[in-house]
TIGURO-180508 format. One record per atom (N, C-alpha, C): atom name; x negated, y, z; residue number from 1. Coordinates in Angstrom, 2 decimals, decimal comma. Layout:
<recs>
- CA; X; Y; Z; NUM;
...
</recs>
This chain:
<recs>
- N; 30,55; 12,52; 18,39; 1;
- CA; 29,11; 12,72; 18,38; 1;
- C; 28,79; 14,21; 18,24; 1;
- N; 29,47; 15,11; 17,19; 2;
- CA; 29,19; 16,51; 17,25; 2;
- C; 29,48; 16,89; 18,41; 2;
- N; 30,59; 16,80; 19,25; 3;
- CA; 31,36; 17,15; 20,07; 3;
- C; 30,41; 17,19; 20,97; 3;
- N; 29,47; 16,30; 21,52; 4;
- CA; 28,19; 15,84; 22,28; 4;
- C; 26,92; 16,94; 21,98; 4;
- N; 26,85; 17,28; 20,98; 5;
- CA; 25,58; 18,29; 20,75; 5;
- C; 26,01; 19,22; 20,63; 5;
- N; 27,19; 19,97; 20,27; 6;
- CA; 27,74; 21,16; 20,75; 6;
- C; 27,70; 21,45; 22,02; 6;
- N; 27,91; 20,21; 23,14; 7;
- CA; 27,77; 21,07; 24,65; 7;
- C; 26,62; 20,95; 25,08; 7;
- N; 25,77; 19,84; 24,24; 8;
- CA; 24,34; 20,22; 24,90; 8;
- C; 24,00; 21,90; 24,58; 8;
- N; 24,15; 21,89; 23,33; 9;
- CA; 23,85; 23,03; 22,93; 9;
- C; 24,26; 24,19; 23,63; 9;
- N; 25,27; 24,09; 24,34; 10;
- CA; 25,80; 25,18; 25,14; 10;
- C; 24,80; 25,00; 26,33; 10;
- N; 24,74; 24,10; 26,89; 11;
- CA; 24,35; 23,78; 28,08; 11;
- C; 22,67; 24,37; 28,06; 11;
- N; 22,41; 24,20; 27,09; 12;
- CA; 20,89; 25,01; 27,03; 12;
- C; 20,75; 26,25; 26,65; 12;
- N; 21,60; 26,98; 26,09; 13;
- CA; 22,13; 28,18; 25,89; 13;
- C; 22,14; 29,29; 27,78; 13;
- N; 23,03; 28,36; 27,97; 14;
- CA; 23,31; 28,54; 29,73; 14;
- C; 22,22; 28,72; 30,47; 14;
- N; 21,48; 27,28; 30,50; 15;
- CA; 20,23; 27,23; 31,32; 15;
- C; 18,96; 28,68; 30,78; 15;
- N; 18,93; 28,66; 29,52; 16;
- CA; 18,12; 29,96; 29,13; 16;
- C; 18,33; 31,15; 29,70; 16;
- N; 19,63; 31,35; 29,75; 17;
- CA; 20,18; 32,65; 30,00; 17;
- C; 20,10; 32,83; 31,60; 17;
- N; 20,19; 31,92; 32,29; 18;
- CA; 20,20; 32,07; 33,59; 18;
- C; 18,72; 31,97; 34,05; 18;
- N; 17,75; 31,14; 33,02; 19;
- CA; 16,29; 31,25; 34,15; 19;
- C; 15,38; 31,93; 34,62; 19;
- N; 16,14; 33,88; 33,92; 20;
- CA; 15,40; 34,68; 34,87; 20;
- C; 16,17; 35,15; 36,24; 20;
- N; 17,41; 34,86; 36,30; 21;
- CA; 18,30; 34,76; 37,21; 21;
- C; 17,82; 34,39; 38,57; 21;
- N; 18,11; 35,05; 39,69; 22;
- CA; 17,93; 34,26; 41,24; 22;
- C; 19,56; 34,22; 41,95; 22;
- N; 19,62; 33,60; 42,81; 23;
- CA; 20,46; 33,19; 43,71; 23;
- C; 20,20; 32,89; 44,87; 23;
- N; 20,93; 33,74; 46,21; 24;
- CA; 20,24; 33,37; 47,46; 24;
- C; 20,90; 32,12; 48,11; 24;
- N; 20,34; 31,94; 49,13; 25;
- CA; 19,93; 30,38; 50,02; 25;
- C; 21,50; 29,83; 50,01; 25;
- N; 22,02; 30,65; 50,68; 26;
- CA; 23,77; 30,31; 50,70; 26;
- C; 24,37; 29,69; 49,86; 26;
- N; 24,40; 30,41; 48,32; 27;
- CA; 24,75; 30,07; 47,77; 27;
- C; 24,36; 29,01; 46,55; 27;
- N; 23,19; 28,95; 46,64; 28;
- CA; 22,29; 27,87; 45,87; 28;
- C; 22,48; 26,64; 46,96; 28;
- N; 22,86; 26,54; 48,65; 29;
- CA; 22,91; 25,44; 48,79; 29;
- C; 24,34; 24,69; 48,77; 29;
- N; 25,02; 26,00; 48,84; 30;
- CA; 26,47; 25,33; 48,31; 30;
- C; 26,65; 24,95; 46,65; 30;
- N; 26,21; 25,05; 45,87; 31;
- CA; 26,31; 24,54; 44,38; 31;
- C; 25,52; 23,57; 44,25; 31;
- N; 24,01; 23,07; 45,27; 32;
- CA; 23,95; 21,41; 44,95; 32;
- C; 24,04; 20,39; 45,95; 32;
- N; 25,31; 21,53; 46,92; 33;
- CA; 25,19; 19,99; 47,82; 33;
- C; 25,60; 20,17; 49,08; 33;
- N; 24,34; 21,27; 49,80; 34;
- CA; 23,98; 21,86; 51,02; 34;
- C; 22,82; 21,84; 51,38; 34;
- N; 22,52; 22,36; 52,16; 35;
- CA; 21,27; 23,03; 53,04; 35;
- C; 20,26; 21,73; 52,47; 35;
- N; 20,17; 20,79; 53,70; 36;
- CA; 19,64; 19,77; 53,66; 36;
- C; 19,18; 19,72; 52,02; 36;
- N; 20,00; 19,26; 50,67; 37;
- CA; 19,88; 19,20; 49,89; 37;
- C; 18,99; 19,86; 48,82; 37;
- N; 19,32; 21,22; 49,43; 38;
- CA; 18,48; 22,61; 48,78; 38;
- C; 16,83; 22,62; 48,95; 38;
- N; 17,08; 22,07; 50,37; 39;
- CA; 15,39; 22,48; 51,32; 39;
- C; 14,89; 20,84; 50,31; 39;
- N; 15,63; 19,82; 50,38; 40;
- CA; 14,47; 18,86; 49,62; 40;
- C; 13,92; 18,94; 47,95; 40;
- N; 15,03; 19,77; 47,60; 41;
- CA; 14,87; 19,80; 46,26; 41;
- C; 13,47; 20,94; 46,16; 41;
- N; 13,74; 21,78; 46,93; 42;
- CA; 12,27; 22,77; 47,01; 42;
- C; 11,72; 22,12; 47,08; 42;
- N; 11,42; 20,99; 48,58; 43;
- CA; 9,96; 21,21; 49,22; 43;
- C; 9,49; 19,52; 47,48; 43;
- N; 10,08; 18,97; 47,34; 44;
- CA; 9,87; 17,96; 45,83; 44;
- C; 9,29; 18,84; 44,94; 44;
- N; 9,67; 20,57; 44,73; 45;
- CA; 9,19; 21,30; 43,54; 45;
- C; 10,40; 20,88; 42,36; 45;
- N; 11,40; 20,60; 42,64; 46;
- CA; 12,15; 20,80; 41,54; 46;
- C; 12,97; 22,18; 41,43; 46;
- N; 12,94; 22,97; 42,79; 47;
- CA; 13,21; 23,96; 42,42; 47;
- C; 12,86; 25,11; 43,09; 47;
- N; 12,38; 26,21; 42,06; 48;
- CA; 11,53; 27,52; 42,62; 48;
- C; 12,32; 28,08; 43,57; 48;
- N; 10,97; 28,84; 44,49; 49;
- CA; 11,99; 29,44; 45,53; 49;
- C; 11,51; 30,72; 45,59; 49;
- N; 11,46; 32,28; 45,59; 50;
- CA; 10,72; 33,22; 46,14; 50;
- C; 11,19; 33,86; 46,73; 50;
- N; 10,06; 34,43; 47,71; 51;
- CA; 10,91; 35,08; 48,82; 51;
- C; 10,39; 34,91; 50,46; 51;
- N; 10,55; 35,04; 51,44; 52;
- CA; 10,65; 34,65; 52,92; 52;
- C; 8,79; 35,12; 53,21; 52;
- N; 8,46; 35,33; 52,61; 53;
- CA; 7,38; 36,20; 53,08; 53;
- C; 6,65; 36,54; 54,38; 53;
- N; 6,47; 36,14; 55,45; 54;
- CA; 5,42; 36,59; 56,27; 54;
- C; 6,77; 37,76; 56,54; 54;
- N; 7,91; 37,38; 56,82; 55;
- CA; 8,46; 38,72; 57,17; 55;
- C; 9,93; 37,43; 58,10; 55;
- N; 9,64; 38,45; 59,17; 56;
- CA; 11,09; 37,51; 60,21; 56;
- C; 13,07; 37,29; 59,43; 56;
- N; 12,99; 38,20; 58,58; 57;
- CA; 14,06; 38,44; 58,33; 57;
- C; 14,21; 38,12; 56,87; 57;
- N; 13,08; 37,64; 56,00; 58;
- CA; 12,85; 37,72; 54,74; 58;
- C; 13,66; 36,60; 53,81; 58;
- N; 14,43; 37,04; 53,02; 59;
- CA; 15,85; 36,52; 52,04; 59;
- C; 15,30; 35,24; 51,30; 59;
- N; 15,30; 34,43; 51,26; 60;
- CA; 15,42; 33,03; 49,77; 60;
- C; 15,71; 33,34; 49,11; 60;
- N; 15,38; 33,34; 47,67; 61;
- CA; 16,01; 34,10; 46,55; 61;
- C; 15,24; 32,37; 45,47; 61;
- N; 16,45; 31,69; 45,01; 62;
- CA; 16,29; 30,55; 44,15; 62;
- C; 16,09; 30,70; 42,74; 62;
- N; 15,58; 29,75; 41,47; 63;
- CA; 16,01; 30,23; 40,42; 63;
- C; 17,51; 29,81; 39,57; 63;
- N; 18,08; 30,25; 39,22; 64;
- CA; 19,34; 29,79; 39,46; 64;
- C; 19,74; 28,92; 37,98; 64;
- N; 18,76; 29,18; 36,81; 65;
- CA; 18,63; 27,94; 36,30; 65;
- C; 18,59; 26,39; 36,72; 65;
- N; 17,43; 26,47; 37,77; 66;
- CA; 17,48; 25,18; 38,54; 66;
- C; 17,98; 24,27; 39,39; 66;
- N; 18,60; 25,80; 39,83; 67;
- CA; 20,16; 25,31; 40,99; 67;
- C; 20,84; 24,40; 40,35; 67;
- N; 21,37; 25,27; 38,93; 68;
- CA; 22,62; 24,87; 37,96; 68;
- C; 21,96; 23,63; 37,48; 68;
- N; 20,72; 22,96; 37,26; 69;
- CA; 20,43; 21,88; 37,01; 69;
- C; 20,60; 20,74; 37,52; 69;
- N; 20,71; 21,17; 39,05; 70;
- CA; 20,94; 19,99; 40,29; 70;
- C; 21,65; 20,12; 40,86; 70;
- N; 22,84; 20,91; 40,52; 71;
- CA; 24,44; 20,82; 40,63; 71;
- C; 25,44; 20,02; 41,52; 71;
- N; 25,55; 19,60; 42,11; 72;
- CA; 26,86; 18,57; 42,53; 72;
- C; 28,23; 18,21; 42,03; 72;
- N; 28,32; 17,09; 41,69; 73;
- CA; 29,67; 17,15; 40,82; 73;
- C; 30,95; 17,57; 41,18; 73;
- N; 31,54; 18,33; 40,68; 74;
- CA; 32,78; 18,87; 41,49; 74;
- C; 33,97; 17,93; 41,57; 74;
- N; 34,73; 18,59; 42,71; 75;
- CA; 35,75; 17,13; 43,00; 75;
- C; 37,08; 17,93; 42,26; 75;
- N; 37,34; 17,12; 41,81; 76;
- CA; 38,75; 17,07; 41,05; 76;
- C; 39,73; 17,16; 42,03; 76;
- N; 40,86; 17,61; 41,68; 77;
- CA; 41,79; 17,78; 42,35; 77;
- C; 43,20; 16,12; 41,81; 77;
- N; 44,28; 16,14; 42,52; 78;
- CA; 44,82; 15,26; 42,44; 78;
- C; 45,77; 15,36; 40,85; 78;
- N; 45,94; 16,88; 41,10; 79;
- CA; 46,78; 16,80; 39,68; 79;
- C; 45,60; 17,23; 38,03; 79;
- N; 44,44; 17,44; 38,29; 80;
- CA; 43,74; 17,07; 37,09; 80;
- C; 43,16; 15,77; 36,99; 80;
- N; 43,54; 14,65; 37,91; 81;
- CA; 43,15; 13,23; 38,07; 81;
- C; 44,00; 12,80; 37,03; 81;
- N; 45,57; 13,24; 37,69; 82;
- CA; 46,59; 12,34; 36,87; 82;
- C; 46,58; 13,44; 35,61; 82;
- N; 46,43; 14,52; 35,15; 83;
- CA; 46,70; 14,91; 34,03; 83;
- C; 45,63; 14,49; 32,55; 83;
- N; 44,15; 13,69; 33,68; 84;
- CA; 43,60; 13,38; 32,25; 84;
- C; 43,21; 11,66; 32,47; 84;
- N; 44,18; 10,59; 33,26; 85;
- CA; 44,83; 10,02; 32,87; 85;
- C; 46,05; 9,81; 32,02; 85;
- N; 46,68; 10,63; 31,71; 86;
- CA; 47,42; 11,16; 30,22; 86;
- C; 47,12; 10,81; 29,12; 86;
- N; 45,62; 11,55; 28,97; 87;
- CA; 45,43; 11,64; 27,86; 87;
- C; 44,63; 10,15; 27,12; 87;
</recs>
């Protein structure tokens, strides 16, 4: 149970620290997913976007708190499968 509110506790620690943070399009759509993924989570408003401006060439810049909120779960590899079947 401590063990449980210690990483929340981190985990909001994290999210603070990062929500003046931005991250561009690329890489905010590779951490929840992809493209597709990124553009719905904007156009829903779950996550800020600024940027692209009335300008042809103009950058996405995400907040990267929110990215890290809607995350994709990462895939394990074969030998941390079997190593925390181990435990």
């Amino acid at each position: 149970m401590e063990r449980m509110a210690i990483e929340n506790r981190l985990l909001a620690n994290i999210l603070a620290a990062t929500s003046t943070m931005t991250v561009g399009k690329t890489k905010a759509a590779r951490i929840v997913g992809g493209e597709r993924t990124l553009e719905r989570l904007h156009l829903s408003g779950a996550i800020e976007c600024a940027g692209k401006v009335n300008a042809q060439n103009g950058k996405w810049r995400f907040n990267l708190s929110q990215v890290l909120q809607h995350c994709r779960p990462s895939k394990q590899s074969k030998s941390q499968t079997s190593k925390n079947s181990l435990k």
